[in-house]
N, C-alpha and C positions, 0 to 999 in steps of 0.2 A: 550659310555655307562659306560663304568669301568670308568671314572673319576667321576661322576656322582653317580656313586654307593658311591666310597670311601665317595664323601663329604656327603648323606644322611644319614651314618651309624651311623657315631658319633652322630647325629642330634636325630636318632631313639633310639639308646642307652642310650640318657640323658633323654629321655620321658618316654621310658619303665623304667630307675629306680627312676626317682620322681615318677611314679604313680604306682610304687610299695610299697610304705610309706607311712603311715598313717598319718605321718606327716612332714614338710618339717620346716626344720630348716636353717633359714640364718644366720650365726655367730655366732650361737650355734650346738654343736655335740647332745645335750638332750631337744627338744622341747617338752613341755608341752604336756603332752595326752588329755587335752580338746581341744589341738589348732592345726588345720591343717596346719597352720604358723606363726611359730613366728622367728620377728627379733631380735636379741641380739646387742645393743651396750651400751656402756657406754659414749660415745663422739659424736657421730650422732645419729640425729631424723626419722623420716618417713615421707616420701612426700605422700601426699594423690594427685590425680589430681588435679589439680589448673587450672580454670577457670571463666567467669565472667558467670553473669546471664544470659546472651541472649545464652551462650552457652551451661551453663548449661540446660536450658529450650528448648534446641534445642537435647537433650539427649532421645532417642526414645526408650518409652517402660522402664523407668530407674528400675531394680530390686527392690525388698522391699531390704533394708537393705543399697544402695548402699552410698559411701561415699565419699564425693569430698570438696575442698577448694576454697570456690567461696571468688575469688578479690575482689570484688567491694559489698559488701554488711557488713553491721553490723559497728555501731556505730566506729568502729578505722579502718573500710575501709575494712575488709577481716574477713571472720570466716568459720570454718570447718559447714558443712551441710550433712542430711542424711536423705534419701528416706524412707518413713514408709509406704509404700506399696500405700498410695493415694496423701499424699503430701510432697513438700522439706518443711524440720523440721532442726530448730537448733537443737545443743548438747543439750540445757536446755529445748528442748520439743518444743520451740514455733512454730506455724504458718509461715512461710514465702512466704505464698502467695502474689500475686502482682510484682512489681519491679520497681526500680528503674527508678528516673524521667531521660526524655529523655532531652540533651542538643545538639545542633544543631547546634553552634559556641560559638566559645569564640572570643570578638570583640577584634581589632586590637588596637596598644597601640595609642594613643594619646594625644596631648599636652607632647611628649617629650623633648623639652627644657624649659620646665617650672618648678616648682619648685615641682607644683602635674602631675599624669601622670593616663590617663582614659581608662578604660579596662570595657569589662562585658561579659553578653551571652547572649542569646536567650534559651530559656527553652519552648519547645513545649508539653512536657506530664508529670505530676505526678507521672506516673505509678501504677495511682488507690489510691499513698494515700499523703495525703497532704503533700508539703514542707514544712519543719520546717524551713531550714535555705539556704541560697545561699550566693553566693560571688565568689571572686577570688583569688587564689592562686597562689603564687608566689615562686622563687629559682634561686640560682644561678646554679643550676643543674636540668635536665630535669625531667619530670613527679613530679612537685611538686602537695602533696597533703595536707588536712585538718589538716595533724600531725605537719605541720609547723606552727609557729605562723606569718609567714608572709602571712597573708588571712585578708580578708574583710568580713565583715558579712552586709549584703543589702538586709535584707527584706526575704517574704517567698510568696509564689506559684511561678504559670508558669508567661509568659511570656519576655518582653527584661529589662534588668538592666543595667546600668553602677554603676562602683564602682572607685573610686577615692584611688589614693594608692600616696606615698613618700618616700621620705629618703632614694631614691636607689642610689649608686656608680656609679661615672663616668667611661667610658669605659670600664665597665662589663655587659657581655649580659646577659639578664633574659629570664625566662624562664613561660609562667604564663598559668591558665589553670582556666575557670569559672567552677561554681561546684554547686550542689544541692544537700541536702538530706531530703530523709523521713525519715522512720521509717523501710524499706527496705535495705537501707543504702545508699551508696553516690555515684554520677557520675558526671564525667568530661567531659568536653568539647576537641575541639582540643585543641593543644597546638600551642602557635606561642610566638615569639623570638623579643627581641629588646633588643638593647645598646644604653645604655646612652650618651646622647655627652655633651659634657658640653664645660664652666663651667657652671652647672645650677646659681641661680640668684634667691633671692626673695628680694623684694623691700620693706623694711619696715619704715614708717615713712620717714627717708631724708638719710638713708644708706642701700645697697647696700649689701647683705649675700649672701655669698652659701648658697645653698638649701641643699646640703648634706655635708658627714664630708671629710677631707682631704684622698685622696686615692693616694698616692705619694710615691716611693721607692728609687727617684734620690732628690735630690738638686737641685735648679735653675739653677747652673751651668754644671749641667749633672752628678754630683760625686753622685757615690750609698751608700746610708744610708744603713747602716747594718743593715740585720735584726736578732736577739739577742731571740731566742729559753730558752735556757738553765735560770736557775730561780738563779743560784749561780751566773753566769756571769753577767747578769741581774741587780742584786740587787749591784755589784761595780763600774758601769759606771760610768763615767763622760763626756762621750762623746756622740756623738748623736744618736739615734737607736731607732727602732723598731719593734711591734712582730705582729701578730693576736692575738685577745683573744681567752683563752684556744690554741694558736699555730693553729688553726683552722681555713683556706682559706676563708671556708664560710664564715666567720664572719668577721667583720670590723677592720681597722688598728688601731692600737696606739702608742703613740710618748712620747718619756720621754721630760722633760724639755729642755735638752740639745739642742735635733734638732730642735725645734721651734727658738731656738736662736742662731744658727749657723750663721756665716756669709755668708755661703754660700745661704743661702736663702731656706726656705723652701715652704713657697707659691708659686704659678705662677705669671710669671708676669703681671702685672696689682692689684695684692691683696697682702693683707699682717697678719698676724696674729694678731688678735682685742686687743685693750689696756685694762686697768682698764675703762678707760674712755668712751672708745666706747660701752662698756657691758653694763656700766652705764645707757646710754644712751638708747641704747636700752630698757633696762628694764622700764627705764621711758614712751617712747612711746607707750609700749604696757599697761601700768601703772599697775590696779589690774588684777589678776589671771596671770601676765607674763607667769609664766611656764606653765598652762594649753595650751594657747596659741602657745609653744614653742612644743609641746609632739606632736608625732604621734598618730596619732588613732587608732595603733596596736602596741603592743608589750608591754603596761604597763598592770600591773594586773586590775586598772580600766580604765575609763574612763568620759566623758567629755564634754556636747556638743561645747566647745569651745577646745575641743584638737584642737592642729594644724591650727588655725584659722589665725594666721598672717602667713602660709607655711615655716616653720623655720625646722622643720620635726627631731625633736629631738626625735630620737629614744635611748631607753636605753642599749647601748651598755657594760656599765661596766668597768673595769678600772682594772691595774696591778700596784699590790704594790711593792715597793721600797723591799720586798725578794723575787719577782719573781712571788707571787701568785696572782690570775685572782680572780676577787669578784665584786658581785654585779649585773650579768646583770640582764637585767627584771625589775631591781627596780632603777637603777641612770644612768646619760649619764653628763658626766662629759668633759669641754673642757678648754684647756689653756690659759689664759692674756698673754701676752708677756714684764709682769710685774715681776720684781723681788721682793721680798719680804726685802724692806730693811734692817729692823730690824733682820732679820733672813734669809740669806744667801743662805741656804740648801734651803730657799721655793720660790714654785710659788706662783700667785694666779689663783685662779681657779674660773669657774663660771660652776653651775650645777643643774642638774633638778633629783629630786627625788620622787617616785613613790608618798609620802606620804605627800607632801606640795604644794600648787598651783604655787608658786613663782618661780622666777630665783631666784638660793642661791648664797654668795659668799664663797668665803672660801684660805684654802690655801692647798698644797699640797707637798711632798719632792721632788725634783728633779728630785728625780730614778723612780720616778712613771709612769705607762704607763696609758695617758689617749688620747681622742679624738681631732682633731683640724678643727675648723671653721676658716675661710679665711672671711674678709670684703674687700669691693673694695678700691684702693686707692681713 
């Protein structure tokens, strides 16, 4: 019983002097006399409760006044909400009766050794108000949501969907999650997992492409290509390396001129890096709008109904310049000939797709450049 005693005391001593104060101050010694609590920081926020809608809604009896952070609602996925004695009210006053549409799987991937790869959901309830938008989202990290630009957009109400996705990395596992939203705001499906195997493969006219871009850190004979961070070291090379753009895992690999032309081989065996010649050709087979044909159906600011139509799944990854700085993604996907630039020494050439022209473009590029590399079959 005296042990008992001791640990209650300090417990009753800290109740009887907060509720002896009129006001309670966390991290301040002078709490405002309007406020029976206020917190003080200059470097940290306040966590309201954070919960989703069905829990919210599962809150019994909620006060007038009460205040919580519901996940899963409001146009960027999550917004503070508060009880006005009859209904939950955003900050700006509105309504948020209803809720969010019910999702009941997210289908399993398939056709993963092809060059597209088919996912969707099932969608059993609106939750009273119309779907604007559905699809599927994807990551190389789990719980991807609608803030990524790597999503499908496939129509609107309930019902089953499939959505067609590409241009994903060999033996990297995704992570992809179907989605809907109203006007209540947006839900997810389960989440389910696959890795890529490759090589994928799209067969266009009488050659033979990867489906997506070179994801490689060794040399054909097993020696490891440096990967080269630093934007001063970078921009002196003359040897072979590689970085991520913006140095960033998420995001896709790049290769300066160097290591496409290493002797040690940078393709797999069986492929090799495409000529002036072979690009050429290509573009002739797919002859007008080439590059429309070439683009994904995500990731360019517009679109197309012939994106990605021959499965070439040219996404705009972006490119690093000869001093080390990353420019452009969103708007060009730029990849290397394994042509020298006779006339001019310092150059590649290059073949690339930009947000703002329908065509495969040619061009050239300096050496020290970090861009993207397609593989053709031998």
């Amino acid at each position: 019983m005296k042990s008992i005693t001791k640990l209650l005391l300090p417990i009753c001593l800290l109740v009887v002097s907060i509720s002896s104060h009129a006001q309670v101050g966390i991290g301040t010694n002078t709490p405002a006399a309007s406020s029976q609590l206020e917190v003080n920081s200059t470097t940290k926020g306040f966590l309201p409760p954070r919960m989703n809608v069905t829990q919210r809604n599962s809150i019994v009896n909620p006060a007038e006044g009460l205040i919580i952070y519901c996940t899963n609602r409001g146009s960027k996925g999550g917004e503070p909400e508060y009880f006005n004695g009859l209904n939950w009210m955003t900050m700006l006053g509105e309504n948020v009766s209803g809720d969010i549409p019910t999702i009941v799987s997210t289908t399993a991937i398939s056709n993963v050794n092809s060059s597209t790869f088919s996912s969707g959901g099932v969608i059993t309830s609106d939750g009273g108000k119309p779907i604007t938008v559905r699809g599927i989202c994807w990551s190389k990290s789990t719980n991807p949501t609608i803030a990524l630009t790597t999503k499908t957009i496939d129509g609107t109400g309930i019902g089953t969907f499939t959505s067609i996705i590409g241009g994903l990395d060999i033996g990297i596992t995704y992570f992809v999650r179907a989605y809907a939203t109203n006007n209540i705001g947006t839900s997810y499906g389960p989440e389910v997992t696959f890795a890529v195997q490759g090589p994928l493969q799209v067969t266009i006219g009488t050659q033979v492409w990867s489906a997506n871009n070179l994801n490689v850190t060794k040399y054909r004979n097993g020696d490891v290509i440096p990967e080269v961070k630093d934007a001063a070291v970078w921009s002196k090379l003359t040897t072979g390396a590689w970085c991520y753009y913006d140095n960033d895992t998420t995001k896709r690999k790049l290769y300066n001129w160097y290591a496409i032309n290493d002797s040690r081989g940078l393709a797999p065996i069986g492929w090799h890096i495409p000529s002036n010649t072979e690009w050429d050709t290509l573009s002739s087979i797919l002859g007008a709008q080439s590059g429309n044909q070439m683009k994904t159906n995500y990731g360019w600011p517009s679109s197309d109904i012939n994106y990605n139509s021959s499965g070439f799944n040219g996404y705009p990854n972006g490119m690093r310049f000869n001093d080390g700085a990353f420019f452009q993604s969103g708007v060009s996907e730029r990849w290397w000939a394994n042509n020298e630039v006779v006339s001019e020494t310092v150059n590649g050439w290059v073949r690339y797709l930009f947000a703002y022209s329908n065509n495969l473009e040619v061009g050239q590029a300096l050496k020290y450049w970090g861009l993207s590399v397609r593989c053709i079959k031998d």
